[in-house]
TORMAR-19540 format. One record per atom (N, C-alpha, C, O, CB): residue number from 1; residue in one letter; x, y, z. Coordinates in steps of 0.05 Angstrom, whole numbers, plus 32768, in hexadecimal, padded with zeros to 4 digits. Glycine has a CB too. Example, Ala and Ser with C-alpha at 12.3 -4.5 7.8 and 13.67 -1.06 7.14 Angstrom:
// residues 2
+-----+------+------+------+------+
!  nr ! rest !   c1 !   c2 !   c3 !
+-----+------+------+------+------+
!   1 !    a ! 8108 ! 7F8E ! 809C !
!   1 !    a ! 80F6 ! 7FA6 ! 809C !
!   1 !    a ! 8108 ! 7FBE ! 809C !
!   1 !    a ! 811D ! 7FBE ! 80A9 !
!   1 !    a ! 80E2 ! 7FA7 ! 80B5 !
!   2 !    s ! 8101 ! 7FD3 ! 808E !
!   2 !    s ! 8111 ! 7FEB ! 808F !
!   2 !    s ! 8102 ! 8001 ! 809D !
!   2 !    s ! 810C ! 8017 ! 80A1 !
!   2 !    s ! 811A ! 7FF4 ! 8072 !
+-----+------+------+------+------+
***
This chain:
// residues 77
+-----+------+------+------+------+
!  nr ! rest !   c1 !   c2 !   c3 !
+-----+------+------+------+------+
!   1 !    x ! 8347 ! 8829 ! 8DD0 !
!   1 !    x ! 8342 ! 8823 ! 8DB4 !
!   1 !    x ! 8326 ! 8817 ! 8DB0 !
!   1 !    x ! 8319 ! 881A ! 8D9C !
!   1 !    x ! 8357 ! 880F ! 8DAA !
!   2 !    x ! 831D ! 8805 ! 8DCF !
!   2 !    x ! 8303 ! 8803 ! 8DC0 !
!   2 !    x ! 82E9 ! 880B ! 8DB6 !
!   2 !    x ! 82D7 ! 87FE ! 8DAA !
!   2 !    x ! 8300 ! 87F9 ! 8DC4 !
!   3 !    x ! 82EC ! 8831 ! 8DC4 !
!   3 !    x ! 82D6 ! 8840 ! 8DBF !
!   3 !    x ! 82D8 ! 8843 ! 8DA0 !
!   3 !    x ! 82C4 ! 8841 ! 8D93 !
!   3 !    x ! 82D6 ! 885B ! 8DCF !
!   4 !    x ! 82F0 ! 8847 ! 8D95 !
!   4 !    x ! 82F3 ! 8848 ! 8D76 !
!   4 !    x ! 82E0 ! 8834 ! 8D69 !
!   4 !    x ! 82CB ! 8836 ! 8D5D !
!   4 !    x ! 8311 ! 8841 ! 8D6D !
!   5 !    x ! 82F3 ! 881E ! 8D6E !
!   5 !    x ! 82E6 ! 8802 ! 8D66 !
!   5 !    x ! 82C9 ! 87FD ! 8D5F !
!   5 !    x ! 82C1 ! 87F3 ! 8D4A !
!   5 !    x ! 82EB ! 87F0 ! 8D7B !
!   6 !    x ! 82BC ! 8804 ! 8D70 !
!   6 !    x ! 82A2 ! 8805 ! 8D7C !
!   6 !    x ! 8292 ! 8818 ! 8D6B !
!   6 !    x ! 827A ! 8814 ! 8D69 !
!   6 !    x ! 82A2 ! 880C ! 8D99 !
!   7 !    x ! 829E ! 8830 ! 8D5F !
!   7 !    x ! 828E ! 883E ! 8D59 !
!   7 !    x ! 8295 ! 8834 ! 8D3F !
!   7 !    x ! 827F ! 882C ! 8D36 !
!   7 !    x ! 828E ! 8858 ! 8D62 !
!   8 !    x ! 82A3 ! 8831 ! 8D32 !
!   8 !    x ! 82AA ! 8821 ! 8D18 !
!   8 !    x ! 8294 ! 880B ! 8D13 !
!   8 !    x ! 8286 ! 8806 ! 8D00 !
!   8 !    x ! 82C8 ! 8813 ! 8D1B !
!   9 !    x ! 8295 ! 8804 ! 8D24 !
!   9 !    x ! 8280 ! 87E6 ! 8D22 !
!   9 !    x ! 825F ! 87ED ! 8D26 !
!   9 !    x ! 824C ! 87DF ! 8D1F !
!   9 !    x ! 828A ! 87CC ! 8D40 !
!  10 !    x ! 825D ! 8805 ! 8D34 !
!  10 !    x ! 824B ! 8817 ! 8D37 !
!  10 !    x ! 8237 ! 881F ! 8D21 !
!  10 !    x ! 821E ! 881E ! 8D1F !
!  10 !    x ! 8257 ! 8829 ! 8D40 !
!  11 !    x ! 8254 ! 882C ! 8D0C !
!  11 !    x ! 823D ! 8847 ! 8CFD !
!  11 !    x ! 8250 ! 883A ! 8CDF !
!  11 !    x ! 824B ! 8844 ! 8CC9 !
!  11 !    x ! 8244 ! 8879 ! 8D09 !
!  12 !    x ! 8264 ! 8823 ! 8CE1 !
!  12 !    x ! 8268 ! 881D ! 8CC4 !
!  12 !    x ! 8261 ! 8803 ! 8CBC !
!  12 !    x ! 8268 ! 87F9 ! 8CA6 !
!  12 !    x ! 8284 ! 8821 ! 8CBD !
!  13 !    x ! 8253 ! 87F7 ! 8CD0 !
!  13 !    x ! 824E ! 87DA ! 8CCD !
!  13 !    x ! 8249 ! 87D2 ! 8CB1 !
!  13 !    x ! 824B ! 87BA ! 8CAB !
!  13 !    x ! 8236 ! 87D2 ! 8CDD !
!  14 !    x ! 8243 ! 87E7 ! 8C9A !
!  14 !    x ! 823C ! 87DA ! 8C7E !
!  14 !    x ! 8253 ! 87CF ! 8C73 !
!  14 !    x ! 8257 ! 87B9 ! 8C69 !
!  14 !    x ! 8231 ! 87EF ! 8C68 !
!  15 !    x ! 826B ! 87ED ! 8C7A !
!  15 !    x ! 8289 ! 87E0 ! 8C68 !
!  15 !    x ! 8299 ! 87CD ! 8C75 !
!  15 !    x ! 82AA ! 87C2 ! 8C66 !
!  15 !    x ! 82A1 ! 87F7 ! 8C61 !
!  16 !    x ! 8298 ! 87C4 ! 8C8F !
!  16 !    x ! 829C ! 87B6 ! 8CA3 !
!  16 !    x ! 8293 ! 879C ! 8C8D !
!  16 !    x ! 82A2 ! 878E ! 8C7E !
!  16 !    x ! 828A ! 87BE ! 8CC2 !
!  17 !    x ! 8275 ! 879C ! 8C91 !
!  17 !    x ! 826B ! 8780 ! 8C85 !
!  17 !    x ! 827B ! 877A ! 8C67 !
!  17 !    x ! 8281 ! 8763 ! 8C62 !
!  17 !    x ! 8247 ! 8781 ! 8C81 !
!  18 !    x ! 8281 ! 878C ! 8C56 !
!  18 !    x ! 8288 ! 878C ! 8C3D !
!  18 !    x ! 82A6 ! 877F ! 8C3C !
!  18 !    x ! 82B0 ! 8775 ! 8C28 !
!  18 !    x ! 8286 ! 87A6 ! 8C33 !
!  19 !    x ! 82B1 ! 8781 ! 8C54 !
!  19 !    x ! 82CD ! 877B ! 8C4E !
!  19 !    x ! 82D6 ! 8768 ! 8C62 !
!  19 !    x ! 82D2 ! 876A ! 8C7A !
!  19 !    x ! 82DE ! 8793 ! 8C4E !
!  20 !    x ! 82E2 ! 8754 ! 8C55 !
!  20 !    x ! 82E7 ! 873C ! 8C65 !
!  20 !    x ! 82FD ! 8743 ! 8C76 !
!  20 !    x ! 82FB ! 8743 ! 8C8E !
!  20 !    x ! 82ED ! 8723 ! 8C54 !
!  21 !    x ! 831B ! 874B ! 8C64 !
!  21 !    x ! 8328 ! 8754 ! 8C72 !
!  21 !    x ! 832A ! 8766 ! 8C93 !
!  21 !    x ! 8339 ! 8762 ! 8CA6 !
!  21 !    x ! 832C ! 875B ! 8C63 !
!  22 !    x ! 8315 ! 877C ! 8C8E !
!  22 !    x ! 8310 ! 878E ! 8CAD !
!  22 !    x ! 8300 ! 8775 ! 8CC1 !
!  22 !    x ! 8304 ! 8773 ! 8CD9 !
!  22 !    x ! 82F3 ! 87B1 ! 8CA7 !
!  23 !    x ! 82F5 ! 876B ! 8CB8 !
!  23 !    x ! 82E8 ! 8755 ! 8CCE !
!  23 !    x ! 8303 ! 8747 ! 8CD9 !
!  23 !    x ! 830A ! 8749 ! 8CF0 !
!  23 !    x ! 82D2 ! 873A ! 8CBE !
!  24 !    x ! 8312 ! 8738 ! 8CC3 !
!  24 !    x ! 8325 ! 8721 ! 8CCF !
!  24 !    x ! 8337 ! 8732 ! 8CDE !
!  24 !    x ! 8345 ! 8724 ! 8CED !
!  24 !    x ! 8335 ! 870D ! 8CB8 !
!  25 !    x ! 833E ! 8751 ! 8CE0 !
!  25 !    x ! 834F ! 8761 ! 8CF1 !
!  25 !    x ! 833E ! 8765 ! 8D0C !
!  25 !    x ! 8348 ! 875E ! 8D22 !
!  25 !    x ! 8355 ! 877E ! 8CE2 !
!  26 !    x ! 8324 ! 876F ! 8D09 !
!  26 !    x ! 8316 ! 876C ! 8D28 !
!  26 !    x ! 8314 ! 8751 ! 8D2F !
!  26 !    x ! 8315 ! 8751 ! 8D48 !
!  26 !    x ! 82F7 ! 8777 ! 8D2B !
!  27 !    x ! 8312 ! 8738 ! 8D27 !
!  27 !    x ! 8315 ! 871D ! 8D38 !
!  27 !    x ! 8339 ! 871F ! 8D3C !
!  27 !    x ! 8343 ! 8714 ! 8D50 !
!  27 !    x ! 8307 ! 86FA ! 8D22 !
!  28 !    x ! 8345 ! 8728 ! 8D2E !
!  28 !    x ! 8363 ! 8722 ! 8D3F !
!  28 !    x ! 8366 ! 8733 ! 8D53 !
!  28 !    x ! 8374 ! 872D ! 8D66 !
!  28 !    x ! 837E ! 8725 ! 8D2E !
!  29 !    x ! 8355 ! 8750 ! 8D51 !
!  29 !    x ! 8363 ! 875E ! 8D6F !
!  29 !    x ! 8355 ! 8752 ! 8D7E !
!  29 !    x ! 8363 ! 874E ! 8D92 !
!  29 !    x ! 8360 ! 877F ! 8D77 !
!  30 !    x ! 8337 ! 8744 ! 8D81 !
!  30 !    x ! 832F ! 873C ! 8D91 !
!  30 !    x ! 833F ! 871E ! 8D9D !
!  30 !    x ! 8342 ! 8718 ! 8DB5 !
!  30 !    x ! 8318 ! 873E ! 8D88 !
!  31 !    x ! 8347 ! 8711 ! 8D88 !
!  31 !    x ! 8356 ! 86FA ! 8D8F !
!  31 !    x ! 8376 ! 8707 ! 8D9F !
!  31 !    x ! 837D ! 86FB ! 8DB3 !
!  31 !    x ! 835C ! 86E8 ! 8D6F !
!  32 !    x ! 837E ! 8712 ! 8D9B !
!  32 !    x ! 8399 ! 871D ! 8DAB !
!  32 !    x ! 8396 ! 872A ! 8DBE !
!  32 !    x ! 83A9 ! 872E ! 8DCD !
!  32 !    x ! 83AA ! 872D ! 8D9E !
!  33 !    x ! 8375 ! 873A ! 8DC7 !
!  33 !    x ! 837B ! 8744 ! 8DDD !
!  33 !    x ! 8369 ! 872F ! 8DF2 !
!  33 !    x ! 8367 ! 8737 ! 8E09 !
!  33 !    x ! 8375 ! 8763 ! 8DDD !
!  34 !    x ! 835E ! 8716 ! 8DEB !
!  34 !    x ! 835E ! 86FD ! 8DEE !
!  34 !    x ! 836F ! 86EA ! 8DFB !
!  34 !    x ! 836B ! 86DB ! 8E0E !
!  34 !    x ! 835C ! 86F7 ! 8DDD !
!  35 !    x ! 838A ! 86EE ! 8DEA !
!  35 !    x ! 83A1 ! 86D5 ! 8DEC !
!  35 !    x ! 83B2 ! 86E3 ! 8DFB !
!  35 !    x ! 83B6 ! 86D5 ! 8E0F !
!  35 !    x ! 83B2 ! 86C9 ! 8DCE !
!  36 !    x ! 83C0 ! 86FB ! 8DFD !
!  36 !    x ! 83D9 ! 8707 ! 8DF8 !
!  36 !    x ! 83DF ! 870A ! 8E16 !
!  36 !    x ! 83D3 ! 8719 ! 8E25 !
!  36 !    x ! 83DA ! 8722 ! 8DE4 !
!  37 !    x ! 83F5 ! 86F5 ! 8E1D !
!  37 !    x ! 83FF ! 86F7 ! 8E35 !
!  37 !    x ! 840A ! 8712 ! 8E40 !
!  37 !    x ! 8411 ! 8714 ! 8E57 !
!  37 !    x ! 8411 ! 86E4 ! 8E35 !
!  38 !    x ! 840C ! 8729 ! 8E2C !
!  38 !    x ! 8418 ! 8741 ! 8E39 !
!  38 !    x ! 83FC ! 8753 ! 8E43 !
!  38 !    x ! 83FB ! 8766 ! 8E53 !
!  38 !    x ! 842F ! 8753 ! 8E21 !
!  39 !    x ! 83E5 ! 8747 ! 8E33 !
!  39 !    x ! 83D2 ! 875E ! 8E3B !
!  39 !    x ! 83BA ! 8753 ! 8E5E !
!  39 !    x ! 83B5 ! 873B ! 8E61 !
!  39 !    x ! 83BA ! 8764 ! 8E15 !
!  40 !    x ! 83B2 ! 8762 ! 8E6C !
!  40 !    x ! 839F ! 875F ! 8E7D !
!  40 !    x ! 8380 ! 8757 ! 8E78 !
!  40 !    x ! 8371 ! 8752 ! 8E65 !
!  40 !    x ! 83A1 ! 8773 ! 8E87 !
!  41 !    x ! 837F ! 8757 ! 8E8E !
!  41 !    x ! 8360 ! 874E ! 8E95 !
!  41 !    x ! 8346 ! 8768 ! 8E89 !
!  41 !    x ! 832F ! 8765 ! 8E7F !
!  41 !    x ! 835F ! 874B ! 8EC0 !
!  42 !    x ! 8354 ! 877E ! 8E8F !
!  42 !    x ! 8348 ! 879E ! 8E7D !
!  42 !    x ! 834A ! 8795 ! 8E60 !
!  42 !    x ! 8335 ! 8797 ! 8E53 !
!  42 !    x ! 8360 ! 87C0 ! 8E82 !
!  43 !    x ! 835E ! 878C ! 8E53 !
!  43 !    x ! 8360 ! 8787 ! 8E38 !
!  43 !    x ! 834E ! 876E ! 8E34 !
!  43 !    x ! 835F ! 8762 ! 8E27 !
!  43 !    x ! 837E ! 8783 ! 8E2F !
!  44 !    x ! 8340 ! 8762 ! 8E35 !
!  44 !    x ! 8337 ! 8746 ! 8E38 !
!  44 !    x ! 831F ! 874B ! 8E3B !
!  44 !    x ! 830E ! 8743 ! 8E2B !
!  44 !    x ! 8344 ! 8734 ! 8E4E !
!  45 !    x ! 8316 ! 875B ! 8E52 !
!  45 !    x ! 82F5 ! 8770 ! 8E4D !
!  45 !    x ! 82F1 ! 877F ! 8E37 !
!  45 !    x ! 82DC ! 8780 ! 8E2A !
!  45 !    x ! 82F0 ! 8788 ! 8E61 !
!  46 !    x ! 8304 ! 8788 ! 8E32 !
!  46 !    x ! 82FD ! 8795 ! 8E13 !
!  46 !    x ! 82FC ! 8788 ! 8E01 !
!  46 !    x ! 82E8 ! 878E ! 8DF3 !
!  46 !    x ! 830D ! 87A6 ! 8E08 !
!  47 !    x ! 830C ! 8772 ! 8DF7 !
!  47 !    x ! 8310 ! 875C ! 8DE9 !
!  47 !    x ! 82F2 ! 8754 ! 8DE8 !
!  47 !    x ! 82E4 ! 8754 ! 8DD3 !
!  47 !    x ! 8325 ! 8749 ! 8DF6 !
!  48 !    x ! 82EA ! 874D ! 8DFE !
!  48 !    x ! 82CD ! 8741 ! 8E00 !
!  48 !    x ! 82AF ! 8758 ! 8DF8 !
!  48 !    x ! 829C ! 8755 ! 8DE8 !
!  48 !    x ! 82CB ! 8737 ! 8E24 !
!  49 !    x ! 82B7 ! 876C ! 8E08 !
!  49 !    x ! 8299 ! 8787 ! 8DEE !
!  49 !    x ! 82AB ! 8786 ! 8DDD !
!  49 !    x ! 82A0 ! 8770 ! 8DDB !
!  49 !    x ! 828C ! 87B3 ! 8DF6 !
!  50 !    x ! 82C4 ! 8788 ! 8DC7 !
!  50 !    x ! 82C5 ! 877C ! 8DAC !
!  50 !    x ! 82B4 ! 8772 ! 8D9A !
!  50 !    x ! 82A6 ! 877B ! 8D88 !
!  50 !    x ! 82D2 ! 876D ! 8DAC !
!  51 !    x ! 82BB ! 8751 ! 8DA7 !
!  51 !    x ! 82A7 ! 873D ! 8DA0 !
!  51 !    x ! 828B ! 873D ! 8D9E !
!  51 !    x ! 827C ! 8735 ! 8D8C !
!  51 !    x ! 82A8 ! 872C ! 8DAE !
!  52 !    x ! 8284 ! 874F ! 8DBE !
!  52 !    x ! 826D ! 8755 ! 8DBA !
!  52 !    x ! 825D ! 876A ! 8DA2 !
!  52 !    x ! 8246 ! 876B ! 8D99 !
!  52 !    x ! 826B ! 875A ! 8DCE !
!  53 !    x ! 826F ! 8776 ! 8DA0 !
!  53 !    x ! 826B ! 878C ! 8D8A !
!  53 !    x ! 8265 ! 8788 ! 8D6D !
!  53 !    x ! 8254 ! 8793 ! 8D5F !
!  53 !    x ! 8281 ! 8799 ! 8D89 !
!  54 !    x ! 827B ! 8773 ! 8D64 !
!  54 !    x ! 8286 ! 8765 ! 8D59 !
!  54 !    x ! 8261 ! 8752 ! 8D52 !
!  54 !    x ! 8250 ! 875F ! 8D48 !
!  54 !    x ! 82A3 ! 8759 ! 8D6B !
!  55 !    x ! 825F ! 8743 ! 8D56 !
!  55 !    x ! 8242 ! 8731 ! 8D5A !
!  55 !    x ! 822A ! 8741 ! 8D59 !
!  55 !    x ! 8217 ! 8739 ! 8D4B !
!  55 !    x ! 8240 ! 8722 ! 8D77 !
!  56 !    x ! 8229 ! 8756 ! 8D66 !
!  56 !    x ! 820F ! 8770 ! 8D66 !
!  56 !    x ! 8207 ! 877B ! 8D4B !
!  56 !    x ! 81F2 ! 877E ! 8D40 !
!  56 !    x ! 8219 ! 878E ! 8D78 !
!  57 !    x ! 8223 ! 877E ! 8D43 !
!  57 !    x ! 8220 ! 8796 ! 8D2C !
!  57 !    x ! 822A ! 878F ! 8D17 !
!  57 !    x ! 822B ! 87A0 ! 8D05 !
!  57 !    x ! 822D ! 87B0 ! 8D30 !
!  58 !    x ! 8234 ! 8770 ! 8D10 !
!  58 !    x ! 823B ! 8760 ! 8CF9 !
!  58 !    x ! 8230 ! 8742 ! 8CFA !
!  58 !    x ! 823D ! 872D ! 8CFA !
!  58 !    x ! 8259 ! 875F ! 8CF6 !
!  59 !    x ! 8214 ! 8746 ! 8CFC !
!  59 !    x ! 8208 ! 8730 ! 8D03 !
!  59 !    x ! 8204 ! 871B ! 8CF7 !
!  59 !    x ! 8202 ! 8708 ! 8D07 !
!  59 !    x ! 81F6 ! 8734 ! 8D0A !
!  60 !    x ! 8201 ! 8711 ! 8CD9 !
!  60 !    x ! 820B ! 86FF ! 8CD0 !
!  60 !    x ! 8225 ! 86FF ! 8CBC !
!  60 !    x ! 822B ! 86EB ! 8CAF !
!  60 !    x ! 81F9 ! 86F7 ! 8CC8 !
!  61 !    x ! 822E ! 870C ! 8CBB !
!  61 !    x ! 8242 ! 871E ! 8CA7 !
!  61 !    x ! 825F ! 870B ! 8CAB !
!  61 !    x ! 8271 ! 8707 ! 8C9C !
!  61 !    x ! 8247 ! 8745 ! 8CB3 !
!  62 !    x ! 825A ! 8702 ! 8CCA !
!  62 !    x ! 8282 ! 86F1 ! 8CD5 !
!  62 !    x ! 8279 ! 86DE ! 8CCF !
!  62 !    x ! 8281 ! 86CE ! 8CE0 !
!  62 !    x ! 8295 ! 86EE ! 8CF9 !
!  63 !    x ! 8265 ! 86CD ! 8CB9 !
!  63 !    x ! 826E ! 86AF ! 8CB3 !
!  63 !    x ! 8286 ! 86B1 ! 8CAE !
!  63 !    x ! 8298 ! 86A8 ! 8CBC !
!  63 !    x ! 8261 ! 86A0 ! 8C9F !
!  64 !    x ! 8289 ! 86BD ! 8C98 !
!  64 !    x ! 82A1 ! 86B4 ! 8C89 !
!  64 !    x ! 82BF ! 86B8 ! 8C9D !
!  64 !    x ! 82D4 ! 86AB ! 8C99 !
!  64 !    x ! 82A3 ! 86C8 ! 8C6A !
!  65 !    x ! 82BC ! 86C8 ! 8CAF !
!  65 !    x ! 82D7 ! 86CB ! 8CC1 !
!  65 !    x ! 82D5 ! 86B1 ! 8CD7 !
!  65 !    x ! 82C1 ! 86A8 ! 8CE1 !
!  65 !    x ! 82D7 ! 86ED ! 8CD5 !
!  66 !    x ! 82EE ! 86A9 ! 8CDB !
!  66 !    x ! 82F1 ! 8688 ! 8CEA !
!  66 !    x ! 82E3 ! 8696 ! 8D0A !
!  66 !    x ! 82F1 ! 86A6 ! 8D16 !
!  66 !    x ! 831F ! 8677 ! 8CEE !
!  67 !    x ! 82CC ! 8690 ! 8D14 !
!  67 !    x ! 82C0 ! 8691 ! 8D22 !
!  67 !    x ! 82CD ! 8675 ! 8D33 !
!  67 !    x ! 82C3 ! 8677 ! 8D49 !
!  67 !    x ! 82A7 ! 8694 ! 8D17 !
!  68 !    x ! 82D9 ! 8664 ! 8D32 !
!  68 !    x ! 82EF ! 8650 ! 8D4A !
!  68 !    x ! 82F7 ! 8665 ! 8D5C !
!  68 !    x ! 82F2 ! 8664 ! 8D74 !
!  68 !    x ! 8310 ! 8641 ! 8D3C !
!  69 !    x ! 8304 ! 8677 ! 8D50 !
!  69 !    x ! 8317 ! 8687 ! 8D5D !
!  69 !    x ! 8306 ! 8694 ! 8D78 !
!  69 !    x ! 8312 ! 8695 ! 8D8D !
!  69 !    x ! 8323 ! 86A0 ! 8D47 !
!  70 !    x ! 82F0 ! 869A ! 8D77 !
!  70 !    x ! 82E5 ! 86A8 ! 8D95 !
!  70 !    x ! 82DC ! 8695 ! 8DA0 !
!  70 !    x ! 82D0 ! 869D ! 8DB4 !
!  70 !    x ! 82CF ! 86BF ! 8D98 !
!  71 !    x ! 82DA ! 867E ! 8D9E !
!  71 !    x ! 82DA ! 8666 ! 8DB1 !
!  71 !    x ! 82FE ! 8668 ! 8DBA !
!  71 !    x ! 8309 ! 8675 ! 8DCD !
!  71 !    x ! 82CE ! 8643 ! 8D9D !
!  72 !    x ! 8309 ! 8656 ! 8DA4 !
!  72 !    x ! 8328 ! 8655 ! 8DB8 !
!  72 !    x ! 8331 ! 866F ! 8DC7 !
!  72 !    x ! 833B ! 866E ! 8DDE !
!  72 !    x ! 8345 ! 864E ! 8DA2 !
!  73 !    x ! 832E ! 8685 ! 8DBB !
!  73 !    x ! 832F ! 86A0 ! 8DC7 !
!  73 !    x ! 8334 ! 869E ! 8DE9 !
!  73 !    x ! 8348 ! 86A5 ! 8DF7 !
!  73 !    x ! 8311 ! 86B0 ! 8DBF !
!  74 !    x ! 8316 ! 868E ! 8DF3 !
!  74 !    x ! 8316 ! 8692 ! 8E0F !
!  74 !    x ! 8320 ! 8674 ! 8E1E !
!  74 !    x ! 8316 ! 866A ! 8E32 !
!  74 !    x ! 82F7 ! 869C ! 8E17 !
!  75 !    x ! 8336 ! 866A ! 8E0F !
!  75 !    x ! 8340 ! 865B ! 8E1F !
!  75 !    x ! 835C ! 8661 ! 8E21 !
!  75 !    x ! 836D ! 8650 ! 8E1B !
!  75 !    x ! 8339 ! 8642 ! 8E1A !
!  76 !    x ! 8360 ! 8678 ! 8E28 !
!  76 !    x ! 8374 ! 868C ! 8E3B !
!  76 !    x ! 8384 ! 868E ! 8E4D !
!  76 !    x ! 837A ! 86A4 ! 8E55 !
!  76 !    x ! 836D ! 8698 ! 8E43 !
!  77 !    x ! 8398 ! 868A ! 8E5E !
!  77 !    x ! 8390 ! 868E ! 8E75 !
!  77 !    x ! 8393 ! 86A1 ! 8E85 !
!  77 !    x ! 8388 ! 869F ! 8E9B !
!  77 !    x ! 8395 ! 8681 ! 8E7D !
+-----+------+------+------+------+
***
């Protein structure tokens, strides 16, 4: 899923930025594949180029999304 993701964040970054909603959905997959005791260490790398993705290509655009969350994010275990 995260080649999708990626390219979304890629080549639509305008409507991305326009909508609060699609942001607060990419900080939750990133937060769940973060937290989620059923998923791996593979899910958790991706999770992370997410974020990174996420920060690259919506660069000031996530004030408004609770930016806490990728701090607590990585206290995981």
């Amino acid at each position: 899923m995260l080649p999708s993701l990626d390219n979304f964040l890629s080549f639509g970054s305008e409507v991305i930025q326009d909508r609060a909603d699609y942001k607060q959905m990419l900080v939750d997959i990133y937060t769940t594949a973060m937290t989620s005791s059923q998923l791996g260490e593979n899910d958790r790398v991706d999770g992370s180029k997410l974020a990174e993705s996420l920060l690259l290509n919506l660069r000031s655009s996530l004030d408004e999304v609770c930016m806490i969350r990728f701090g607590s994010a990585t206290d995981c275990h």
